[in-house]
C-alpha positions as CSV (number, residue, x, y, z in Angstrom):
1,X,138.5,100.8,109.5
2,X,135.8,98.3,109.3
3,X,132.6,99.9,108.6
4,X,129.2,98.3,110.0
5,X,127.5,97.8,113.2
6,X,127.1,94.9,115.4
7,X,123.3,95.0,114.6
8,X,123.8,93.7,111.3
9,X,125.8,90.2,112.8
10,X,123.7,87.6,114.3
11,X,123.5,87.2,117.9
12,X,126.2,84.4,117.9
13,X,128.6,86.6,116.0
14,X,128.1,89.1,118.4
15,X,128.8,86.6,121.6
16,X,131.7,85.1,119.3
17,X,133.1,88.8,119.7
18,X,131.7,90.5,122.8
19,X,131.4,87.4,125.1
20,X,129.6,89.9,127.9
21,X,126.5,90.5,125.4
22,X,125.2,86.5,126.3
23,X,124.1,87.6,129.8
24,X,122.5,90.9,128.1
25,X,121.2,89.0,125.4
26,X,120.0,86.1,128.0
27,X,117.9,89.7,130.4
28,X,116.4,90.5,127.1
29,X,115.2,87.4,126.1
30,X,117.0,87.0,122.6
31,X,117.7,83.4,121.3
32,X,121.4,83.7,120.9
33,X,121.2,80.9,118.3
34,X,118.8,82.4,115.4
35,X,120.0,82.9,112.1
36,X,118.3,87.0,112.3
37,X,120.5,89.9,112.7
38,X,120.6,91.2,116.3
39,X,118.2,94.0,114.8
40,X,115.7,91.7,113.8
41,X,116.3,89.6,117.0
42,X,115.7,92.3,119.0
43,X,112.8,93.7,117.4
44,X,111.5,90.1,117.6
45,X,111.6,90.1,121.5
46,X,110.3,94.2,121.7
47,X,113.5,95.3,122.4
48,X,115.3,99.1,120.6
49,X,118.5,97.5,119.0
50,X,120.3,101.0,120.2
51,X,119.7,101.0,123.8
52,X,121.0,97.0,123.6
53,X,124.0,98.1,122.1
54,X,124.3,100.8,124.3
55,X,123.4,98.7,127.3
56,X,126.2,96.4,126.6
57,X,128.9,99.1,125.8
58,X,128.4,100.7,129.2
59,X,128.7,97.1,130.7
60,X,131.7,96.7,128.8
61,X,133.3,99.8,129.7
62,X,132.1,99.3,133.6
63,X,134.0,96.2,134.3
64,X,137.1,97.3,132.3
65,X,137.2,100.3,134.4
66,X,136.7,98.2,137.8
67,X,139.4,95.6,136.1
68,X,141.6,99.0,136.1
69,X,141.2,99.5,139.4
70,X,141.9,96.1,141.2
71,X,145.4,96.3,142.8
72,X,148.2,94.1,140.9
73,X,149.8,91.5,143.2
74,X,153.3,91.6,143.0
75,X,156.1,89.6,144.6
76,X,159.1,90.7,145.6
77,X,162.5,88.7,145.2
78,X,164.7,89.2,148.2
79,X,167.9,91.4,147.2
80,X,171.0,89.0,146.3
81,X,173.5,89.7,149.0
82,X,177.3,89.6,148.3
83,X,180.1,88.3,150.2
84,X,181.6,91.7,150.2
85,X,178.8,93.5,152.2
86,X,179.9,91.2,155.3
87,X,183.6,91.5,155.2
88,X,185.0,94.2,157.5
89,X,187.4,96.6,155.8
């Protein structure tokens, strides 16, 4: 179990990881390429570092569950047919 928080990495840790927090991180105006931890990035641009996090999470989780839900193409091979099946008995 890895204890921490993604408010402690920098912001391009964070991308490096969760590559859906650059659009978020883009809306809120944080320079993904500072040395700061997102907390400090984020306090930076007036911004609660738990609402962020939990901003992105609920993204996160949104698509994943619309990815769930897309149909799955599949193909169907055609059924091998012996000579057998023809033949009259």
């Amino acid at each position: 179990m890895q204890n921490g928080s993604y408010a402690q990495l920098s912001p391009e840790t964070v991308i490096a990881k969760l590559p859906a927090a650059r659009a978020l991180l883009r809306e809120a105006r944080i320079d993904s390429t500072n040395r700061l931890r997102l907390a400090d990035a984020a306090l930076a641009a007036s911004v609660h570092t738990d609402e962020l996090l939990a901003v992105l999470e609920d993204r996160m989780r949104r698509e994943a569950r619309r990815r769930a839900q897309q149909p799955i193409a599949v193909t169907l091979k055609p059924a091998e047919r012996y000579e057998e099946e023809f033949e009259l008995v």
